[in-house]
Structures are given as structure tokens and as C-alpha cells.
VEXTIMI-7280 format. One record per residue (C-alpha): residue in one letter; x, y, z. Coordinates in steps of 0.1 Angstrom, whole numbers, m for minus. Example, Ala and Ser with C-alpha at 12.3 -4.5 7.8 and 13.67 -1.06 7.14 Angstrom:
<fidrens>
<resn:a	east:123	north:m45	up:78>
<resn:s	east:137	north:m11	up:71>
</fidrens>
This chain:
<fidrens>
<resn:x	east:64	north:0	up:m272>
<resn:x	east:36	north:24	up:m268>
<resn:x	east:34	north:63	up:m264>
<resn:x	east:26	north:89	up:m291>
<resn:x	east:43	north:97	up:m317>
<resn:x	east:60	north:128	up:m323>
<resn:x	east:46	north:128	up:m357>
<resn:x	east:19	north:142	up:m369>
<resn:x	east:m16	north:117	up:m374>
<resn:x	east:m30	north:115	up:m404>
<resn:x	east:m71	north:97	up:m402>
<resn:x	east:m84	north:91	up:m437>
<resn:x	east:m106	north:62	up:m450>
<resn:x	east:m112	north:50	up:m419>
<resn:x	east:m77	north:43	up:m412>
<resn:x	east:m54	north:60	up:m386>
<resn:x	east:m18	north:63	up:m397>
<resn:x	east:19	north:81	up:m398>
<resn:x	east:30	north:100	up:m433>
<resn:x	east:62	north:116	up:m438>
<resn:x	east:74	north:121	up:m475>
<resn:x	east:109	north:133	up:m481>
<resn:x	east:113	north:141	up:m518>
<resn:x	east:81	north:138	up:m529>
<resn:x	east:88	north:99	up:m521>
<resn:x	east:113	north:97	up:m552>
<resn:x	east:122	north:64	up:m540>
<resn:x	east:92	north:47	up:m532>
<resn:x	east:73	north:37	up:m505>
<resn:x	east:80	north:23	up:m471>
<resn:x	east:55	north:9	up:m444>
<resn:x	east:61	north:1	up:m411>
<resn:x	east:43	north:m26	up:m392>
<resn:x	east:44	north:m25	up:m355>
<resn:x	east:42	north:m56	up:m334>
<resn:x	east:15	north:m69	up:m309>
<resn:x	east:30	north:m45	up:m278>
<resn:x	east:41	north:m24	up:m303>
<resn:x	east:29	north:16	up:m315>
<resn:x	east:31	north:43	up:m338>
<resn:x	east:64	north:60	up:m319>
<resn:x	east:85	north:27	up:m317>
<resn:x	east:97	north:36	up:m351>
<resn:x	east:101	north:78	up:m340>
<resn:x	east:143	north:74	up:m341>
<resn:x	east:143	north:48	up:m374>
<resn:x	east:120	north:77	up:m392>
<resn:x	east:143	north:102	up:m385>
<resn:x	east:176	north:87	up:m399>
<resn:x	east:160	north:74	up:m435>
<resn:x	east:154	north:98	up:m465>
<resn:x	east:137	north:98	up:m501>
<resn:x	east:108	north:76	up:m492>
<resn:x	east:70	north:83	up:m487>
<resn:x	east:65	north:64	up:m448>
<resn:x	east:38	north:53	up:m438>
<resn:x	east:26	north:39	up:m404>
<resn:x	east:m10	north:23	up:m395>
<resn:x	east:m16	north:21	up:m366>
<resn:x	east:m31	north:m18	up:m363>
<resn:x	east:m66	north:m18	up:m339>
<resn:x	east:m60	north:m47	up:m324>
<resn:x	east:m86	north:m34	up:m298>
<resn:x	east:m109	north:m30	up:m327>
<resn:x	east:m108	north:m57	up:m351>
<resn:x	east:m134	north:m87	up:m354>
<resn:x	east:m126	north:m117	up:m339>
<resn:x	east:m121	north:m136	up:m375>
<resn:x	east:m99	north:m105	up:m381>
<resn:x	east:m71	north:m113	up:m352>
<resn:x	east:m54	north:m142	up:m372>
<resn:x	east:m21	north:m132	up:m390>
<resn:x	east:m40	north:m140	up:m423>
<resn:x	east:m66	north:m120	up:m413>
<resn:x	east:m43	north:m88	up:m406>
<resn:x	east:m24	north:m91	up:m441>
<resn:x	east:m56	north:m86	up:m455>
<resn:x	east:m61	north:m57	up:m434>
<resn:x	east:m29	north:m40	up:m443>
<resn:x	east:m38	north:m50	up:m477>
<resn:x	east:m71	north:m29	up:m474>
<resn:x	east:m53	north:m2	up:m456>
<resn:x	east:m29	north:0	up:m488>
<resn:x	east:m55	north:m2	up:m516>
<resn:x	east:m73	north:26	up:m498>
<resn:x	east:m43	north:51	up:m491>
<resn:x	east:m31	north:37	up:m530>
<resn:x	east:2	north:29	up:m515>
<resn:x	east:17	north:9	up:m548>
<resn:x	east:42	north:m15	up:m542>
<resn:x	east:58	north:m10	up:m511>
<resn:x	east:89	north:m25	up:m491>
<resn:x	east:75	north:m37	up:m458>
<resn:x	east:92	north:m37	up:m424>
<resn:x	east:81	north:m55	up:m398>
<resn:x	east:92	north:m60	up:m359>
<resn:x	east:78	north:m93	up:m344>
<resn:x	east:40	north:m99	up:m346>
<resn:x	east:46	north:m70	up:m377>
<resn:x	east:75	north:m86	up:m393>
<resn:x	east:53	north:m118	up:m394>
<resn:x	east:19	north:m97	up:m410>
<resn:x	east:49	north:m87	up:m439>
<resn:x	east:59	north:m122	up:m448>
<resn:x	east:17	north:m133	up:m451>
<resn:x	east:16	north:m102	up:m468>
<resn:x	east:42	north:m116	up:m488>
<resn:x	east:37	north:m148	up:m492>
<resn:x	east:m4	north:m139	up:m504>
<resn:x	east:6	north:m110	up:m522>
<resn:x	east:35	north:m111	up:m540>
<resn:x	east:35	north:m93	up:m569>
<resn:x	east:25	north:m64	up:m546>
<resn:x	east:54	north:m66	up:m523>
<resn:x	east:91	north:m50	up:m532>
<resn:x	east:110	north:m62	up:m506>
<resn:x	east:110	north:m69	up:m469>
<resn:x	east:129	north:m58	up:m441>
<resn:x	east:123	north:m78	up:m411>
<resn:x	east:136	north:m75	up:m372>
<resn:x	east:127	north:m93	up:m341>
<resn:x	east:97	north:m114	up:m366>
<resn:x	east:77	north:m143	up:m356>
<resn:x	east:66	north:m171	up:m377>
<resn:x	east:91	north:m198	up:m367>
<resn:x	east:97	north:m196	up:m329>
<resn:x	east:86	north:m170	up:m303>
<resn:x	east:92	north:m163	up:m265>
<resn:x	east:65	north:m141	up:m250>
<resn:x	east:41	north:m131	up:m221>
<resn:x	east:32	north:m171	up:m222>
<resn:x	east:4	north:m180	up:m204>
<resn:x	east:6	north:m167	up:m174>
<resn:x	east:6	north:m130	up:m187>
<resn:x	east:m32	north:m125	up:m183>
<resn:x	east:m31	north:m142	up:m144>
<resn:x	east:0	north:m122	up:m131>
<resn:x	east:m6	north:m82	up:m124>
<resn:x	east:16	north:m69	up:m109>
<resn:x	east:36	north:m42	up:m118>
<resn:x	east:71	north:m52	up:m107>
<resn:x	east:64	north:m83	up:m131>
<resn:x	east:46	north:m68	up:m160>
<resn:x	east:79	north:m44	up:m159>
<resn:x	east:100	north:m74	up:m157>
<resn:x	east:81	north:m92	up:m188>
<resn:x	east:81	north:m58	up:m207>
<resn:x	east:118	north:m53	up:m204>
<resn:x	east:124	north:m91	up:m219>
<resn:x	east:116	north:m66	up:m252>
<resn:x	east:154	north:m48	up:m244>
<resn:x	east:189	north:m51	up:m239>
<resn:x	east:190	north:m21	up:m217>
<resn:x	east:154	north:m19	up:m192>
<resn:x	east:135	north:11	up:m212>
<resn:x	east:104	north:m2	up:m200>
<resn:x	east:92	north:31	up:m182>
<resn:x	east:61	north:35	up:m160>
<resn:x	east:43	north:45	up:m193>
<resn:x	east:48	north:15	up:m204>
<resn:x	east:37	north:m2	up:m177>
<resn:x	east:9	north:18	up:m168>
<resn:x	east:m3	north:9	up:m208>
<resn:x	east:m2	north:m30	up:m202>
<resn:x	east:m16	north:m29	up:m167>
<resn:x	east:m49	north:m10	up:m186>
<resn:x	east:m46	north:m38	up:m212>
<resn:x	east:m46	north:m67	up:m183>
<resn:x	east:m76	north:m54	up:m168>
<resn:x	east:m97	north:m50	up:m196>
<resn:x	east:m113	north:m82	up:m206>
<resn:x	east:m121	north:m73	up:m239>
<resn:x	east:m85	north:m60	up:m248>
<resn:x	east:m72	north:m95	up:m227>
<resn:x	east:m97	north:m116	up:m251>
<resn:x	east:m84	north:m100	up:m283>
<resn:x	east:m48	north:m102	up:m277>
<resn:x	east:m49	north:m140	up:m263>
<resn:x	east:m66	north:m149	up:m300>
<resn:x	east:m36	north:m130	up:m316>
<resn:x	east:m12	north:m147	up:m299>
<resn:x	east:m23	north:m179	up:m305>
<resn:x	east:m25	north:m175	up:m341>
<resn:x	east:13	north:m164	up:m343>
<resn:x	east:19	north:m191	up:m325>
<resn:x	east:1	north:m217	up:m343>
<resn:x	east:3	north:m196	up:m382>
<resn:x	east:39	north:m210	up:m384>
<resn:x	east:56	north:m201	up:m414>
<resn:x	east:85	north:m226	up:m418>
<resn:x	east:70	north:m240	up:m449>
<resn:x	east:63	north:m211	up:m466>
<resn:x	east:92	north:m192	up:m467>
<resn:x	east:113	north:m209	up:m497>
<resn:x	east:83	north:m195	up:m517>
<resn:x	east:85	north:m156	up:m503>
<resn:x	east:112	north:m148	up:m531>
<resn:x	east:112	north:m108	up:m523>
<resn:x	east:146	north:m95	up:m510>
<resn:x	east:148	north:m95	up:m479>
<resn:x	east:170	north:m78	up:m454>
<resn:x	east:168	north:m94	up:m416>
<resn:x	east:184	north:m68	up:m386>
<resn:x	east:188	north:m91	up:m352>
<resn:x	east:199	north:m77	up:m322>
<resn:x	east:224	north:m103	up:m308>
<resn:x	east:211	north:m104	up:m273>
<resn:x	east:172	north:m110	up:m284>
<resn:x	east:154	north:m134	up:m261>
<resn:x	east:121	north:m131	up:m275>
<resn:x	east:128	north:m145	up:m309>
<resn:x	east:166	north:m153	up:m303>
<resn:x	east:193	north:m155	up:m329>
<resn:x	east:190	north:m194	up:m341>
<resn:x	east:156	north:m179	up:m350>
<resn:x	east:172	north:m151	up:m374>
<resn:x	east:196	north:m178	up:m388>
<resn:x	east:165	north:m200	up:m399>
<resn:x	east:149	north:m169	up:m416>
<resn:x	east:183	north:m166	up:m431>
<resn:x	east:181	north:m200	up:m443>
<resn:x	east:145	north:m205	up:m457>
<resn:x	east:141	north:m172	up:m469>
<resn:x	east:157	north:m175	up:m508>
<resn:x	east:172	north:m140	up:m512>
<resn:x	east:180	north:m131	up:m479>
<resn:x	east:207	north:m114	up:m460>
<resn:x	east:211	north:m110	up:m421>
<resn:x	east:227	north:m84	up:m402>
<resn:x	east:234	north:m87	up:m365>
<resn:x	east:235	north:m58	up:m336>
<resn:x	east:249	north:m63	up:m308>
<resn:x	east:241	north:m51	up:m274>
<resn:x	east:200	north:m52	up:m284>
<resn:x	east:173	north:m68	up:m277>
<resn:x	east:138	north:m69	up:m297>
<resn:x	east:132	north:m41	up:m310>
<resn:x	east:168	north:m28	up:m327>
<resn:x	east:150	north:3	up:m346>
<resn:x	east:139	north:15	up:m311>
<resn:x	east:175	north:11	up:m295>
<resn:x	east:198	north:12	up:m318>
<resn:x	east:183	north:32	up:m344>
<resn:x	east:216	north:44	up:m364>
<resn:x	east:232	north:9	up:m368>
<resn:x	east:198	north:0	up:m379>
<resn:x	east:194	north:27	up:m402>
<resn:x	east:232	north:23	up:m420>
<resn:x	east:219	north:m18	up:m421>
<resn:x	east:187	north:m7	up:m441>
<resn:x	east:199	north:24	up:m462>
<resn:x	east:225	north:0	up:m477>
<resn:x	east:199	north:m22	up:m486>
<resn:x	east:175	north:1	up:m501>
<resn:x	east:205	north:14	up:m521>
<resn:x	east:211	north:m18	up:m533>
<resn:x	east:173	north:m25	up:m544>
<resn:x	east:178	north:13	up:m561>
<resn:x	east:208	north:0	up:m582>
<resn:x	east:191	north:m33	up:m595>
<resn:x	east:160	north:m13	up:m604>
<resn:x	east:181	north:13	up:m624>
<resn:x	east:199	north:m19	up:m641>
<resn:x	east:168	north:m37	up:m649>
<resn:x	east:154	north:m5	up:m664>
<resn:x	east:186	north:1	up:m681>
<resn:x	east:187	north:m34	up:m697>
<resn:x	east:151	north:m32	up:m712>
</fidrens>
């Protein structure tokens, strides 16, 4: 969820972010997109089991933003201004929830500037959350309660906690995440997604109650040139806890996306 990253910050352009190129980034370019709770470290133990690609990692300002800016619309255009101005060409995009469903916008309003998508725990159909009652209840014993809704196994440390508590009792944080999550939940997707024609690789964890399996099947189904792969004994966030069966998931399908490109290229 939160915490610091144990990699090193890069701040350019007015844009706080994660680079680590392997290679020179001879494969291309990846960017990770975290979700509404989410941070720069949730993707730490992902990072370290993928090689040949240029990473990247914004950190999203949620805190930060203007109000017209806290839409889902409104962040793909964000991460489409945080691309143009760190000339990131092309990229695949993952996303976990509130990130997986900035990607498919993305997507879906920039196509031909998307290579693929890799999407885990994503809203945009159906999502279980905080709810309502989030900004009324304080508590700690709850908040870790909600928090750990996010795992399979409770992670949710006092750091964690300590991190939404701050968020609860500031009322301009409170303001700016109730318009988010209002917008993912009314910006549904459903009828968009037969026209987001990018490959797309969906990793579930079996035992998600946030957005819950039947949700990854509908992605599966909607999505034209999708492909789901399930892990069990996880939760929400699968690149957070269980990092190496989500790695082997995603370096197979960047391999296969390598060996179409070099076939394509070979054919003209």
C-alpha cells in the first residue's frame, strides 16, 4: 500500500517517479500505475523479478490534483502528460485497481499509444471498497480491518494504518479521495472494452474480495485479445504478495508480445 520505495526517486518536469533500466531498456518500456491506497513500493518485489525493460513509476498526487483532475478521464490525461514529458514512447501499462482502470482510459483514449496492458485487481466494472462509511469510522482496529480486505494474508502493518488514519483526518485528503472514488464508481467501463483491442494480460488472485473473480472473468470476456491468469491464495494486490507467480504470469506474456513484434518485423 504505502511506504517508500527502496528505489531510488527520480523528480523531473514536475513529476515525481521510479526509473530502473535494465539493458538500456532493449525491450521497451513498462509503467506501473498504482491504485487509490496504493504507492511507489507496492510494486518493490514485481520490480525486482522482471528484466530488459526501462520501468517507470509516477507516483499519482492524488493529494495534489485539481478537482476536475480526480475523474478517471481526467488521470489518463495526466499519465498521458507525465509520458509526453519523460518521452516514454509506447509503453505496456500495468495497472492494480483504481491504476488498472487509469490503463484501460488510457487505452481506450489513446490507443495507438498503448502496446499492451497488464491488468490486476482493476476497477471499471464492479468494485468493493471503504464504502461509505470509510470517512465516519476511525478507528484503528477498523481501518486495519478494511485495509486488510486488500490481502489474503493481513499485511496491513501499523504503517499502514498509521498512513490512512493521517488520510481520515485531513479534510482536504478525505474531499479528494471521496471525488475519486466516485468517479470509479460511476466511470464504468463495460461498454467500452470490446473497443480496447491492445493485448491484454489479466493476473487475479483467486481469493480477491475487492474486485472478486466474476469481475476478472468479465474483463476476460469484453476485453477482445485477452487472457487471464488466476493466483491462488491472494488477495488484491497479487504483485505485492505473490510477486514470483506474478512475474512468471507476465514475463510469458511479454515474451509473447516480443515474438509477434520480431514476426511482424520479419514479414515486412
Amino acid at each position: 500500500m504505502f511506504g517508500s520505495s527502496k528505489y531510488e526517486l527520480n523528480h523531473q518536469n514536475g513529476y515525481t517517479f521510479l526509473k530502473i533500466s535494465e539493458n538500456e531498456g532493449s525491450l521497451g518500456n513498462l509503467v506501473l500505475i498504482h491504485g487509490m491506497f496504493g504507492g511507489l513500493s507496492n510494486f518493490d518485489p514485481l520490480i525486482d523479478c522482471l528484466e530488459g525493460y526501462s520501468i517507470y513509476v509516477p507516483d499519482i498526487p492524488l493529494y495534489e490534483l485539481k478537482k476536475r483532475e480526480l475523474t478517471i478521464p481526467g488521470l489518463a490525461d495526466w499519465l498521458h502528460n507525465f509520458l509526453e514529458a519523460q518521452q516514454i514512447k509506447n509503453p505496456i501499462l500495468l495497472g492494480n485497481s483504481m491504476g488498472g482502470h487509469v490503463a484501460l482510459e488510457f487505452a481506450h483514449k489513446y490507443p495507438t499509444e498503448t502496446r499492451a496492458l497488464v491488468l490486476t485487481g482493476s476497477s471499471g466494472l464492479l468494485e468493493y471498497d471503504f464504502g461509505s462509511s470509510f470517512p465516519k469510522r476511525k478507528s484503528r482496529e477498523y481501518l486495519k480491518e478494511r485495509a486488510n480486505m486488500t490481502f489474503y494474508d493481513d499485511l496491513a502493518d501499523d504503517v499502514i494504518v498509521d498512513e490512512i488514519l493521517e488520510v481520515v483526518n485531513s479534510r482536504k485528503k478525505l474531499l479528494s479521495l471521496l471525488k475519486l472514488t466516485r468517479s470509479t464508481h460511476s466511470h464504468n467501463m463495460e461498454s467500452m472494452l470490446p473497443d480496447i483491442y491492445q493485448p491484454a494480460l489479466l493476473v487475479w488472485g483467486k481469493q480477491d474480495v475487492v474486485t472478486p473473480p466474476k469481475v476478472a472473468l468479465k474483463f476476460e470476456s469484453l476485453l477482445p485479445n485477452a487472457q487471464l491468469k488466476w493466483i491462488d491464495q491472494c488477495g488484491h494486490a497479487p504483485m505485492m504478495e505473490r510477486p514470483e507467480e506474478f512475474s512468471a504470469h507476465m514475463n510469458n506474456f511479454l515474451s509473447e508480445l516480443e515474438h509477434q513484434n520480431r514476426s511482424k518485423k520479419e514479414i515486412l
